[in-house]
C-alpha angles and dihedrals in degrees: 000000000000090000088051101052090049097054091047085054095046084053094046089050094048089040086054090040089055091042079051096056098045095062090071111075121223112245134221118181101198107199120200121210109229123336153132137229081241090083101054121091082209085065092048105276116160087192093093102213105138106037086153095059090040096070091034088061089049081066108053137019123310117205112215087183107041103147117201122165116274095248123047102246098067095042090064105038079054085062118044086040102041088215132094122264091249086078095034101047082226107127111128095279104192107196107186087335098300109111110240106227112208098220091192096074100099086044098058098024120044105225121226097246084058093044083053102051087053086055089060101260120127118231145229137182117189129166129009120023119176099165137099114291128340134316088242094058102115092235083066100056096222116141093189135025135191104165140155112259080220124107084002103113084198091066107034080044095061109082103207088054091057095041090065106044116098113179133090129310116205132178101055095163084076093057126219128143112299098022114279138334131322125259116284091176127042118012082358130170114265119184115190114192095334085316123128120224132212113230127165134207094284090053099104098194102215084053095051091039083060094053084053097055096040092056096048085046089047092044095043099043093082090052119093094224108088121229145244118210115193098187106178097191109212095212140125103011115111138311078055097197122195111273133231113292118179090180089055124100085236100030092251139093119227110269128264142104099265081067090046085061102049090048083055088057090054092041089059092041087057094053097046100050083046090060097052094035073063102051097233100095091100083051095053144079102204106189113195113198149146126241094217134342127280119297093261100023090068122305116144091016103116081216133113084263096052089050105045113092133165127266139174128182115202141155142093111018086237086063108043099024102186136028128223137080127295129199086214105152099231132161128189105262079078094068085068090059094029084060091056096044091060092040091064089250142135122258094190100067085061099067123181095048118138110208138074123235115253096192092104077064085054087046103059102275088128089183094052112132136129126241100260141345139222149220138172148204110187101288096355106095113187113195124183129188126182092284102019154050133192112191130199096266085055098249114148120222138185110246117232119213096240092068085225093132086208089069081045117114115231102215102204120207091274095050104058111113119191090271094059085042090061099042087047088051093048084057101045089045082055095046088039083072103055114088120257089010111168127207116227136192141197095238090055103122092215097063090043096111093040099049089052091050088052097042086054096042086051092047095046090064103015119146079037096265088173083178082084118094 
């Protein structure tokens, strides 16, 4: 009887200790490369290129004020370290055009892959790096990596790795040797845990990045630990080749974002359908974003319009309890403690992040929201609260309830009445306290051709018409 009762109670531990685990979600963080919330039906598109995404959307929570960086490195780092590129040197540096990569940041900051394999998560990178070293690196807290070798200074660094690849190279304008990067489309350059991998002219790298994903999804859902997914989707960010087309005479689209963006649609419908074929969708938060938006709808403009991205969080109805929008001010340093919320971890034992956890949004605290939020290109800082924005050339708006920074009013200097006086004086007293802040105005020479690219690409979609193109 003893035995008995001891076996029944070692049932009853490892039944508890499985309950346990599925009360903390897998998590994929899908990245877009690249592009706006103009292309989305779910921000008001009438493209219709992502169809898919659209109704998934209908499903979860869609964010109107998600706020990235306007170019893709600092994004990134963002998110991996949870803390502003003012701590992290990280802050999109050019130096004759070639992007300088700080490759310290793992060693002083923990990032949040490697906070969440201490809490007991495994771990996958897959896609776009475009940060120092590799994923596997143990700094980084990756288990597993399948990742492009290009715009990942580690692989296109490494010369037997470029000596065998034998597929395109694109982007020459950025320099490298050979020129450019590697394909990350057709015939491109795939590295698995510091493994190269042999592809030919038919490999398309987002489908075989899929397959990836969908096997570690298939191989992990049987395993108690719940996982973390970093997917850094490469579209459809330039050279924009054409994509796979079955119904095509040779197999292919013409090329062109617009089809970058309708093979993302399939990718995600892919990855959704392999979740549930797997039985862990109602165990798992997908969040679907860009990093910044499109190549001429913002990116690179230190501007409203060059830090709202889109962003969707979808997934088991325990996890994201209601559908709908939110006008929740978010950026992107809250994905870091938002991770270990809904990891069941304490926030607190990370200090110095900089963002705030939205998962009481995802629980059901409809109003949740935090007081302003920040963005940042090199030494241009944007800061938006409920009413107000103040954007990197120094120029003040007024803030329209829809997030969408193309319904947003510029206040020039004439116009500022003692109220937007005011709302400009409550930001700068915000930005005052972050170190090295730097104080920038319109009438700064240095910011002259900048500040003309941003006022026509405002004016070319201003009142938020998504229908242009």
């Amino acid at each position: 009887m003893k035995k008995i009762t001891l076996v029944l109670f070692a049932l009853a531990v490892m039944h508890f200790a499985a309950a346990a685990e599925t009360r903390r979600p897998n998590i994929i963080f899908y990245l877009m490369d690249d592009i706006s919330t103009l292309e989305f039906g779910a921000y008001g598109s009438r493209a219709n290129l992502t169809p898919n995404i659209d109704r998934l959307a209908a499903t979860g929570i869609r964010f109107n004020s998600a706020w990235a960086c306007p170019m893709c490195v600092p994004t990134r780092a963002l998110v991996l370290s949870g803390q502003y590129g003012f701590k992290t040197g990280i802050t999109q540096n050019n130096e004759g055009g070639r992007i300088k990569i700080q490759t310290d940041l793992p060693e002083r900051i923990i990032p949040v892959a490697r906070a969440l394999k201490q809490g007991g998560y495994a771990t996958f990178m897959a896609g776009k790096w475009h940060q120092s070293g590799l994923p596997g690196d143990k700094a980084w807290g990756f288990d597993h990596y399948y990742l492009y070798g290009s715009l990942c200074d580690a692989a296109k660094g490494n010369k037997e790795w470029v000596a065998r690849f034998k597929g395109p190279w694109w982007g020459q304008q950025f320099g490298g040797s050979p020129p450019g990067f590697p394909s990350a489309q057709w015939h491109p350059m795939i590295i698995r845990n510091g493994e190269f991998i042999e592809t030919g002219p038919k490999d398309f790298g987002p489908d075989l990045m899929c397959d990836e994903v969908l096997d570690y999804i298939r191989k992990r859902a049987a395993d108690a630990p719940p996982f973390f997914i970093y997917y850094g989707e490469f579209l459809p960010h330039m050279p924009h080749d054409p994509m796979p087309d079955p119904a095509s005479p040779n197999g292919k689209t013409p090329g062109g974002m617009d089809h970058g963006v309708r093979h993302i649609d399939k990718v995600v419908t892919r990855l959704v359908d392999g979740l549930r074929a797997a039985g862990v969708w109602e165990n798992t938060v997908l969040i679907i974003c860009g990093d910044n938006p499109t190549d001429v709808k913002g990116k690179t403009i230190p501007a409203p319009i060059g830090a709202r991205v889109p962003l969707l969080v979808v997934g088991g109805k325990q996890w994201v309890t209601w559908n709908g929008e939110t006008g929740c001010l978010m950026d992107f340093a809250d994905f870091y403690p938002t991770f270990l919320e809904l990891a069941g971890l304490d926030v607190k034992s990370h200090p110095g992040l900089d963002g705030r956890s939205f998962k009481p949004l995802l629980d059901g605290k409809r109003d949740h929201t935090r007081p302003w939020t920040f963005s940042y290109l090199g030494n241009n800082r944007m800061i938006r609260n409920q009413q107000w924005s103040l954007d990197g050339f120094g120029q003040l708006w007024r803030c329209d309830e829809s997030g969408d920074p193309f319904r947003f009013e510029l206040i020039t200097a004439e116009q500022e009445t003692p109220e937007a006086r005011k709302g400009r004086a409550e930001l700068e007293a915000i930005l005052a306290t972050m170190p090295g802040n730097v104080q920038r105005s319109p009438t700064d020479p240095g910011l002259a051709d900048g500040l003309q690219k941003a006022r026509r690409l405002y004016e070319r979609y201003k009142g938020g018409d998504q229908r242009a193109r």
